[in-house]
N, C-alpha and C positions, 0 to 999 in steps of 0.2 A: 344383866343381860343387855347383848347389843341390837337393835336391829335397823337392819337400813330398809326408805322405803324409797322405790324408785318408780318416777312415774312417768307415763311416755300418753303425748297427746295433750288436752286442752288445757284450760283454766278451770274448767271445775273438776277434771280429775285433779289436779294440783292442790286445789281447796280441799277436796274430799280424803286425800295423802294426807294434806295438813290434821283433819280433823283424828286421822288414825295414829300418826306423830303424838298431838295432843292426846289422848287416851294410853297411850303405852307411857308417854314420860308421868303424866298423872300417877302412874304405878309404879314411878323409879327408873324406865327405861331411859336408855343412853341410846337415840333414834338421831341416825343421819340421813341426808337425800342422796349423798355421794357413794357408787358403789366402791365397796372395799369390805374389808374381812367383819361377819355379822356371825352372830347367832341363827339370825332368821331373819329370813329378806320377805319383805311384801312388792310384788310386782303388779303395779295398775296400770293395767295395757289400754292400748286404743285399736280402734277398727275402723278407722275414716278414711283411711285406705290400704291398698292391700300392700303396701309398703310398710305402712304400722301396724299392721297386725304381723306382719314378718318378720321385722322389729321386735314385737312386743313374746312372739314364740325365740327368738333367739337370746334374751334376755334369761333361759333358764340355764345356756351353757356356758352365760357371762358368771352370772354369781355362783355357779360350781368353781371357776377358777379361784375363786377367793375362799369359798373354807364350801366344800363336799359334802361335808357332813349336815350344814346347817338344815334347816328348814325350811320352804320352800312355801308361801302363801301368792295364788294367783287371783286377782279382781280384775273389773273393769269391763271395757265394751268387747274386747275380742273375746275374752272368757265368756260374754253375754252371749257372744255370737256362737262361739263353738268351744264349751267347756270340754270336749274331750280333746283337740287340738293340747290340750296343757296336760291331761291325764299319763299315768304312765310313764312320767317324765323324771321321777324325780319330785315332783311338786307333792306337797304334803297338803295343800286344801286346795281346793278351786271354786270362788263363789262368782256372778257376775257384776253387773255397773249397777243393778237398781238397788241392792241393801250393801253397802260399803260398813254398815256397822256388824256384818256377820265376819267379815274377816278380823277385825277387832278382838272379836268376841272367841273367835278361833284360836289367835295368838296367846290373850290373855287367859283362856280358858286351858289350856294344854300346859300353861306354865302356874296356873291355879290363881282363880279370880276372874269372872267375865267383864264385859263391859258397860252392859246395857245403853243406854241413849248417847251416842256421839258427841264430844265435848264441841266448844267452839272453836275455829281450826286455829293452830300455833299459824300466828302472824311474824312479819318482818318489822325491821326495824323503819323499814323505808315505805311498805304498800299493804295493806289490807284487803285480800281479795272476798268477798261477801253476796255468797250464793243467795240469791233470790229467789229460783226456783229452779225447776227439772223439767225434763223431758220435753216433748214437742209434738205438737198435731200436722205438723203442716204435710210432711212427706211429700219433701222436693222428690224425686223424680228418680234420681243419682246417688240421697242420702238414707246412709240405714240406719242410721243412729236415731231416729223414731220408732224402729221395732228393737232398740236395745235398750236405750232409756225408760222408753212406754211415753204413756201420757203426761201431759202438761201437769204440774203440782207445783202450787205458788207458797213461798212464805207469808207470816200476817207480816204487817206492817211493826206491829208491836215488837215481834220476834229479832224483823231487821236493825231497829234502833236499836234494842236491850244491846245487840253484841257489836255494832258499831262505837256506841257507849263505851265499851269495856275493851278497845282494843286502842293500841298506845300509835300507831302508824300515822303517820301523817298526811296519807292518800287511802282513797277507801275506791274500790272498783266493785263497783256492781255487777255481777256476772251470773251466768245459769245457761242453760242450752237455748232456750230463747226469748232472752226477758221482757222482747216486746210486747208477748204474751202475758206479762206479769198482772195477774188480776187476785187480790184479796177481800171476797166479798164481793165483787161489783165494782171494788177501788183499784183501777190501774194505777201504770205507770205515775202517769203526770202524779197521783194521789201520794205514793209513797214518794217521790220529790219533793212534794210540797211540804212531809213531814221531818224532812231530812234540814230543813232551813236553819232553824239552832244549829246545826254540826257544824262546829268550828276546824276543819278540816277539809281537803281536797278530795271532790266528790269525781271521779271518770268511771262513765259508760261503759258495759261490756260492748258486742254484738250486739246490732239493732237491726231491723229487718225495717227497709224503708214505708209500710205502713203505721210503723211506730211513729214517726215524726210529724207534728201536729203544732198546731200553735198553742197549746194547751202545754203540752210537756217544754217547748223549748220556752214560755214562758216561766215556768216553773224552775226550769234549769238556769235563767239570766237571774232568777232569783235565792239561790243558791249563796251563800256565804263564799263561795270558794271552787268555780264549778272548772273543771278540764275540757275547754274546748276542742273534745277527740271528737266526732261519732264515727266510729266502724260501721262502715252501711255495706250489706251486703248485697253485690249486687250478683253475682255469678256470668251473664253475660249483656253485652250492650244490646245483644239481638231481642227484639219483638216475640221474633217468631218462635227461638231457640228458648227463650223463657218462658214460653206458653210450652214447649215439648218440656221443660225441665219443673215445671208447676209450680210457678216461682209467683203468680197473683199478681204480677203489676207489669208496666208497659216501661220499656226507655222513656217513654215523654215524661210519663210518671211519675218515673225515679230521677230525673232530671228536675222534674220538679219542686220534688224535694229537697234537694240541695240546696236550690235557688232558696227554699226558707229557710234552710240552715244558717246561711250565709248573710240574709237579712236578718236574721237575729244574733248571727257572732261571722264581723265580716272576716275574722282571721281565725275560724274556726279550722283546722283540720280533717278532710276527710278522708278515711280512709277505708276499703273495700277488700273483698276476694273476688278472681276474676278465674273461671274454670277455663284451660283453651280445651278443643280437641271434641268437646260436647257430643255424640254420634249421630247430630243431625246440623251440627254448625259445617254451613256452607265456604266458601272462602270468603264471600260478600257479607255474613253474619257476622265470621273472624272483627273483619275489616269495622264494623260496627260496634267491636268491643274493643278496638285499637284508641278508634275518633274518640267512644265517652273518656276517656282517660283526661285527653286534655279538656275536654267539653265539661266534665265533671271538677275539673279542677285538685284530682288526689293528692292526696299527699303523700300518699305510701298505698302501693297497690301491691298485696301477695295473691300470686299468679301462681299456679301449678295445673300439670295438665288430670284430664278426664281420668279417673280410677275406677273399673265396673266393680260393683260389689254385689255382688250374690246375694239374690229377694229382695233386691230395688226394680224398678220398674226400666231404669237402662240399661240394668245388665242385660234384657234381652236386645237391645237393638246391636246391630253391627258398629264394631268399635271401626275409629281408624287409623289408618297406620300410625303406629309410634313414631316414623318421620316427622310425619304431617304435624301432631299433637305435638314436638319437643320445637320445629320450627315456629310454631306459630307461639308457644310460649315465650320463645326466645325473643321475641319481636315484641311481644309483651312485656316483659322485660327490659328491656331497651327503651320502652315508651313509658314505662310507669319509672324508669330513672330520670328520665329528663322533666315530666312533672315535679318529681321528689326536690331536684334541682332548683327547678323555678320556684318553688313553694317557700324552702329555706332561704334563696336568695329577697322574700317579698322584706325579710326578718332582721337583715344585716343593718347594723349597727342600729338596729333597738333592742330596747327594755324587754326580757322577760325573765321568769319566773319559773327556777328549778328546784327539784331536790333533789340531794347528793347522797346518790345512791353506794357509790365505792369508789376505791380509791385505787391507782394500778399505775405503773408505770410513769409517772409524776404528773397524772392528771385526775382529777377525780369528775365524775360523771354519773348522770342522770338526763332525766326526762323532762322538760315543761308542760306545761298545762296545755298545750295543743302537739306534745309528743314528737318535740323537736328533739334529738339526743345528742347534748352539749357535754363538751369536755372544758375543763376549768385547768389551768395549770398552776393547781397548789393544791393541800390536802386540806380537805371540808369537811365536816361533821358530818357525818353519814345519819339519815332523815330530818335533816334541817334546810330548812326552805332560802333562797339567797335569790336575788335581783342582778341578773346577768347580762351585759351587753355581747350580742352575737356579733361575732366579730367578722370569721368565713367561716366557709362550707367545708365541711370535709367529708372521708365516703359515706360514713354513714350516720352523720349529724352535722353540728357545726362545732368549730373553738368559739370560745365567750371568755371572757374576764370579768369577775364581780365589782358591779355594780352596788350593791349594799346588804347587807342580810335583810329578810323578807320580813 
């Protein structure tokens, strides 16, 4: 039996794909990511905006194209949100994002044999992505993925190592809906870093929420065997005022502040952000304030998109505005988190760093370094073997390098 599982949306949808990947080959299954001709497709949708979830309903008359007949299993956060949207369709099961092991269970059970507990998810040769936990308390303002996921649910720390252990990758990403949250027992974050120090392997950060950063955890991270100077810091807007309307708990000085100790503890750390334009109470002079942190912050990589209301968030009721207004002032955002992206690479030229080689294309092979420069090498590398690269220039969306020595 074939089945392809196709996933639209984040990183721990992708983890939680993996883990159902893993479970169906467990039993013999021949499981791709890439749509084409299946037995039985699994579709894990997303609902973070109403683009993806549009997306993720038009997904059922993509894999009719390829075999009609198959069978049709829907998960995920749109199905969370409106499991009859999928009903009626064609679709043979529909469960939502909080038990990913009933669609398993549904696949393997209809072809005889269930699942029971979720394997650990099929990894890459290159990255190990490794959910720490679920869901979220905070209910920004804008976000529903708090009433689809639910409440905050953390791994033990013991759970983390056992399958960090047991997986071959040579980068591991800590990831979950919002790990800043990460509590086992009373042991946060900083706790399970510190137990991560044996890991002879490249440790990056999912999503961090700038109350995570402490001199506790970036402690523990400078101690690290092998640590990825990323943090994705979330900021959503530069404005005071627009992030007290959007319930986001901290101030620009704040979040500014933070940075400033990121960067005294890894001066050539990378940061990087999401920045919402369009907000339905950002002013043009608020805009203007999430323009300036860009350089003020020093990003490295800014993903920008505009305001999306979502239905039983608390902005769906305010007045949106015009789609002009929001696609202008992104665009402008854009333009300003390019010319950071710019400067940032440019600090890097003709130094030492430190990648792995992810694939091979077009006579260059390519990957990521530890503060998620994406360098092209022109010769074919061992795909998750780590090599010492001089960055030579910039190019659009990384830089050329030439090897320096294997790592």
């Amino acid at each position: 039996m074939k089945a392809v599982i196709f996933t639209l949306g984040c990183k721990v949808n992708e983890v939680e794909s993996a883990s159902i990947a893993a479970a169906l080959e467990n039993r013999g299954w021949e499981v791709s990511t890439a749509l084409g001709y299946a037995d039985v497709y699994v579709l894990n949708t997303c609902a973070v905006t109403r683009e993806a979830e549009k997306k993720s309903r038009q997904l059922i008359a993509r894999v009719k194209k390829y075999n009609a007949d198959a069978k049709i299993f829907v998960c995920g956060c749109a199905s969370q949100k409106n499991e009859g949207q999928f009903r009626g369709k064609g679709v043979y099961f529909v469960c939502g994002a909080r038990d990913k092991t009933a669609v398993a269970d549904a696949v393997l059970s209809e072809y005889g044999g269930g699942c029971g507990e979720l394997p650990y998810p099929k990894q890459s040769k290159t990255r190990a992505f490794i959910k720490i936990q679920d869901g979220c308390n905070n209910f920004c303002s804008y976000c529903i993925i708090p009433y689809l996921r639910g409440r905050e649910k953390s791994r033990s720390i013991g759970d983390i190592c056992g399958e960090i252990a047991k997986c071959d990758s040579p980068e591991v990403v800590l990831n979950g809906i919002n790990i800043s949250s990460y509590n086992d027992g009373g042991q946060g974050l900083p706790a399970l870093i510190e137990a991560l120090k044996p890991v002879k392997k490249r440790i990056r950060l999912g999503s961090l929420e700038c109350s995570a950063i402490s001199a506790e955890l970036l402690e523990a991270l400078k101690n690290l065997c092998d640590f990825a100077p990323q943090f994705h810091l979330s900021l959503q807007s530069g404005s005071t005022a627009v992030l007290k309307t959007m319930n986001r708990r901290y101030t620009r000085e704040e979040y500014l502040k933070k940075c400033a100790l990121i960067y005294e503890y890894f001066p050539g750390a990378a940061i990087t952000t999401d920045i919402i334009s369009g907000f339905p109470t950002e002013t043009e002079n608020d805009f203007e304030m999430s323009l300036s942190i860009i350089a003020e912050a020093g990003f490295a990589r800014v993903h920008a998109f505009s305001f999306s209301p979502r239905e039983g968030t608390v902005a769906y009721k305010m007045p949106d505005l015009p789609a002009a207004v929001k696609n202008d002032r992104l665009n402008r955002l854009l333009a300003a988190a390019k010319k950071t992206e710019s400067q940032y690479i440019s600090r890097f030229l003709n130094k030492t760093l430190s990648f792995i080689a992810e694939e091979y294309k077009n006579g260059y092979s390519s990957g990521y370094t530890g503060n998620y420069i994406k360098v092209y090498v022109p010769a074919r590398l061992e795909a998750g073997k780590k090599y010492n690269v001089t960055v030579m220039e910039e190019r659009a969306d990384g830089a050329l390098a030439e090897i320096f020595d294997e790592g």
